[in-house]
Residue, then its C-alpha position, 0 to 999 in steps of 0.5 A: x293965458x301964456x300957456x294958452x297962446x303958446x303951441x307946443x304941439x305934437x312930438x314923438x322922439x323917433x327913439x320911442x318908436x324903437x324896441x325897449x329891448x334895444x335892437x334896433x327894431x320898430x317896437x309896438x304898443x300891442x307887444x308893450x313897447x318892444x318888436x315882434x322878435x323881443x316879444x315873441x321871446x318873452x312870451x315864450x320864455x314867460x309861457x315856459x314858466x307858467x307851464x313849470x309852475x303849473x306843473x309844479x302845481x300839479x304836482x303838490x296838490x297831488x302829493x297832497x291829496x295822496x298823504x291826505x287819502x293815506x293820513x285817512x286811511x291809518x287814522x281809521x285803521x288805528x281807531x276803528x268807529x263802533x257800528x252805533x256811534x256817529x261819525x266825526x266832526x272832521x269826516x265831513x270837512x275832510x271830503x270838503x278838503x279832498x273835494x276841493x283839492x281834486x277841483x284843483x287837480x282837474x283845472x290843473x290837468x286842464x290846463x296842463x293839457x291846454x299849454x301841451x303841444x299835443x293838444x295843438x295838433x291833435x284835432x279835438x274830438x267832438x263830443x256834442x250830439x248833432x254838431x258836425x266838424x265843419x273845416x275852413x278847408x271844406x266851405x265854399x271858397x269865394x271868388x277871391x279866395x280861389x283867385x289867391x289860390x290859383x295864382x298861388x299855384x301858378x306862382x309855385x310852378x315856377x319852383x318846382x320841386x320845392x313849390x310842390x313842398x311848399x303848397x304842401x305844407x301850406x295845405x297842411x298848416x291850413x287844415x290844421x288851424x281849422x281844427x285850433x279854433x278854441x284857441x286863444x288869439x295869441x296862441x294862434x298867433x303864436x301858430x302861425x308865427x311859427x309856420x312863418x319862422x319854420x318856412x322862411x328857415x327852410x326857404x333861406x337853406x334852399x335858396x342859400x341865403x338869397x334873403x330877397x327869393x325868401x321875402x317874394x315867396x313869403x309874401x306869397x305864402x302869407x297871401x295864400x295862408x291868410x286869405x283862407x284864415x281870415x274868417x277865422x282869426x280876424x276879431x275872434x269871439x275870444x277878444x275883445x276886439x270888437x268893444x275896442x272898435x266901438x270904443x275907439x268910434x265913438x271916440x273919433x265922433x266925440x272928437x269931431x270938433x278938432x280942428x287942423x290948428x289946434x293940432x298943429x297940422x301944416x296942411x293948407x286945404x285950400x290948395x287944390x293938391x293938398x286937398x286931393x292928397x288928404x282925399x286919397x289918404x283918407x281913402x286909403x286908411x278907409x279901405x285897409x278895412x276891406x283887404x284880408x292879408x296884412x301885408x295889402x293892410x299895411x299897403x294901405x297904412x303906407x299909401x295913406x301915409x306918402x300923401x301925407x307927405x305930398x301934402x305937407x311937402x306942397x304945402x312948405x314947399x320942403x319935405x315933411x318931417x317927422x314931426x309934421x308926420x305924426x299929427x297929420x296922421x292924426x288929424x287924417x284918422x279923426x276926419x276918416x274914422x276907419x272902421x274897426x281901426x282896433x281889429x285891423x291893427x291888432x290883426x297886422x300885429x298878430x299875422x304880418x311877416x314880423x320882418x315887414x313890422x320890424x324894419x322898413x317904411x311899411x314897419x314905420x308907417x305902422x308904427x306911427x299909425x299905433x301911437x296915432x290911435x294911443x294919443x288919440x285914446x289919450x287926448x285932453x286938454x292939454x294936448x290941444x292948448x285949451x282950458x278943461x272947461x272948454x274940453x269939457x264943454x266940447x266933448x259934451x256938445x255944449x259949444x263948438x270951436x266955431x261958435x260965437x263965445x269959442x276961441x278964448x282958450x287956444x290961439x289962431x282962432x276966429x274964421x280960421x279955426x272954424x270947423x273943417x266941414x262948415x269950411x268946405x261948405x262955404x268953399x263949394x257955395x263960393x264954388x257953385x257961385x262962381x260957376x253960376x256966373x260963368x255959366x251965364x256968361x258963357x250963354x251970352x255968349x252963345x245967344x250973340x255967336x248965334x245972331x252973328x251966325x245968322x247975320x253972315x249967313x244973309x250976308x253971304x246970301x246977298x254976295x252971292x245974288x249980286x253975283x249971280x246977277x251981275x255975271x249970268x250963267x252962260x251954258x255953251x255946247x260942248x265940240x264934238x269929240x274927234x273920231x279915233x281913226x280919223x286923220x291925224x296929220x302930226x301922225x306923218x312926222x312918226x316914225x314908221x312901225x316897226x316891221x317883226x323879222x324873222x331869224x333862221x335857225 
């Protein structure tokens, strides 16, 4: 029971939001604890060995199919078979041997040639009857998409010489991955990091080393680049991205009986500002579905989270820590349910500048926001202080934290651990009850204002009666006006007119 009334509740040591490799930078669950620098170079480093292995693969079942044809070739020149006697037992295993061995030697070849550089950028040739190749770069752009490229253009013309180099390779890159849509997620990935890592080595060459020049022209290459891709590398049919997303709604649904203190979250809701934040968060981890770069998604990610903080910040009236951080952003993402959270995530993680996950509050919003997703996949009993009957009971929708018999196995229960929406429910009813009554009392009001109005209004009529009768209205005529040249006798005390004189000359 003790563990029970005891709160442990939710605590990350900022050092495992770190890379395990030890670098310094944020690390990711997507690349198995380490950031995109260490990762990029185990894939390589792991992918060059496959390539070996597979050649080497290739190789021997090649060696071996050449000393079997050779073995079979002197084994019937030795003992040659009469016309009449039937064939050996080992004929046909020995075609079943060299069949099987040269389906060996085909998928090898195959994925020889999958792993070359030169299927990357050759464009694949179709060989299906009435299927046309059907280019991103050919389709019928949207409006957003000739926005981003219009201001992309605008935004090179103040390069230069080297913004016409760079809307060059951009095009180029773009046509190029139309033709790479058989490629895996990470290949193309994998892709698209290298066109990143070439062009900001090229940048920061050209601007000589000016590393804030090269981040604003990435940004916007990336903008340009990403926006035109979108369609093509976000949730791929060849993921499994989209049962994830499933799987991770109806996991939040199936949590939506989680309330702010079994989480430990150090929010206040009935404050009117806390309330707005956690509104705006929500809001922002909602719409990170409806932009296209990852740069403007982890703008979200980053929004959602600076409300957190006004929220806990006003709510203590201290700032937050990071400890208070991590479950409120856990409580925002179970009360929003973003919509394909798995996909938007694995999206950033697959196409964002590696340097924006890397480092900075964008890397480390992000970063927090992955292990959010992982407790949230994980969460037991355990984590929320209450016994496995009542986790169980429920998950399956048997009881409720709010229910009559709830509240025995977590502390802080009773009213104030009812469920947050029967709590906000009863927070308007109180709220439409009190308008209620001050409307009324507001046409109270009204309906006396207008009785005093028409009261004063006979008041003054009567003043003005009485004085009307008291002083009548005496109309006099007026004098007659005096006639312009009559005689004026203040005009003898003038001065005489001036007569004009006349100079000689």
């Amino acid at each position: 029971m003790s563990q029970r009334v005891e709160r442990r509740g939710i605590h990350v040591d900022q050092s495992e939001l770190l890379c395990k490799k030890g670098c310094g930078y944020y690390g990711n669950a997507a690349w198995q604890g380490l950031c995109s620098k260490c990762w990029r170079e185990e894939y390589q480093r792991a992918r060059q060995k496959q390539i070996q292995e597979d050649w080497a693969l290739a190789e021997k079942l090649q060696r071996e199919e050449e000393e079997a044809a050779y073995a079979s070739n002197q084994g019937s020149q030795s003992h040659p078979a009469p016309p009449t006697q039937a064939p050996p037992t080992l004929g046909p295993f020995s075609k079943f041997e060299e069949k099987k061995s040269n389906e060996k030697t085909r998928k090898v070849t195959t994925v020889k040639k999958f792993f070359s550089p030169s299927s990357r950028t050759a464009p694949k040739r179709e060989t299906h009857e009435g299927k046309a190749p059907s280019p991103s770069i050919s389709r019928q752009s949207s409006i957003e998409t000739d926005r981003v490229s219009r201001d992309f253009v605008d935004f090179l013309k103040n390069l230069q010489k080297p913004g016409r180099e760079i809307h060059k390779q951009s095009r180029a890159f773009i046509e190029g991955m139309a033709n790479k849509k058989d490629l895996s997620a990470d290949e193309l990935s994998e892709c698209v990091q290298d066109f990143y890592q070439n062009m900001s080595d090229r940048l920061m060459t050209h601007f000589k080393g000016s590393s804030e020049r090269v981040e604003c022209v990435m940004d916007q290459v990336e903008k340009y680049i990403m926006t035109r891709l979108y369609k093509n590398v976000f949730c791929p049919e060849t993921t499994d991205d989209e049962k994830k997303d499933l799987a991770t709604q109806n996991r939040i649904r199936a949590l939506h009986w989680v309330t702010i203190q079994m989480l430990c979250v150090p929010l206040d809701e009935e404050i009117p500002e806390v309330s707005d934040s956690v509104v705006k968060a929500i809001t922002d981890v909602i719409e990170m579905d409806s932009r296209r770069v990852p740069r403007d998604k982890l703008a979200c990610i980053t929004s959602c989270s600076k409300h957190i903080f006004n929220a806990i910040r006003v709510t203590r009236n201290e700032p937050a820590s990071a400890d208070d951080f991590l479950p409120t952003l856990i409580y925002i993402v179970l009360k929003a349910n973003p919509p394909r959270l798995q996909s938007n995530i694995q999206y950033i993680t697959r196409f964002c500048n590696p340097s924006r996950l890397m480092t900075g509050e964008d890397g480390y919003y992000f970063t927090n926001l992955c292990c959010a997703v992982a407790f949230i996949e994980k969460l037991d009993a355990q984590s929320l202080n209450l016994s496995s009957e009542d986790f169980e009971r429920y998950m399956s929708g048997q009881a409720s934290p709010c229910g009559p018999d709830a509240g025995r196995g977590w502390a802080g229960s009773g009213p104030a651990g009812a469920s947050p929406g029967v709590v906000q429910a009863q927070r308007q009813i109180e709220t439409l009850s009190g308008l209620s009554q001050r409307q009324e009392q507001v046409l109270e009001g009204v309906r006396e204002l207008q009785a005093e109005l028409v009261q004063w209004e006979a008041s003054v009529a009567r003043q003005v009666q009485g004085i009307l009768e008291r002083y009548p209205l005496e109309l006099r005529p007026l004098p007659p006006a005096p006639a312009i040249d009559s005689d004026n006798t203040d005009d003898d005390r003038l001065p005489p007119p001036l007569t004009p004189q006349v100079f000689a000359g």
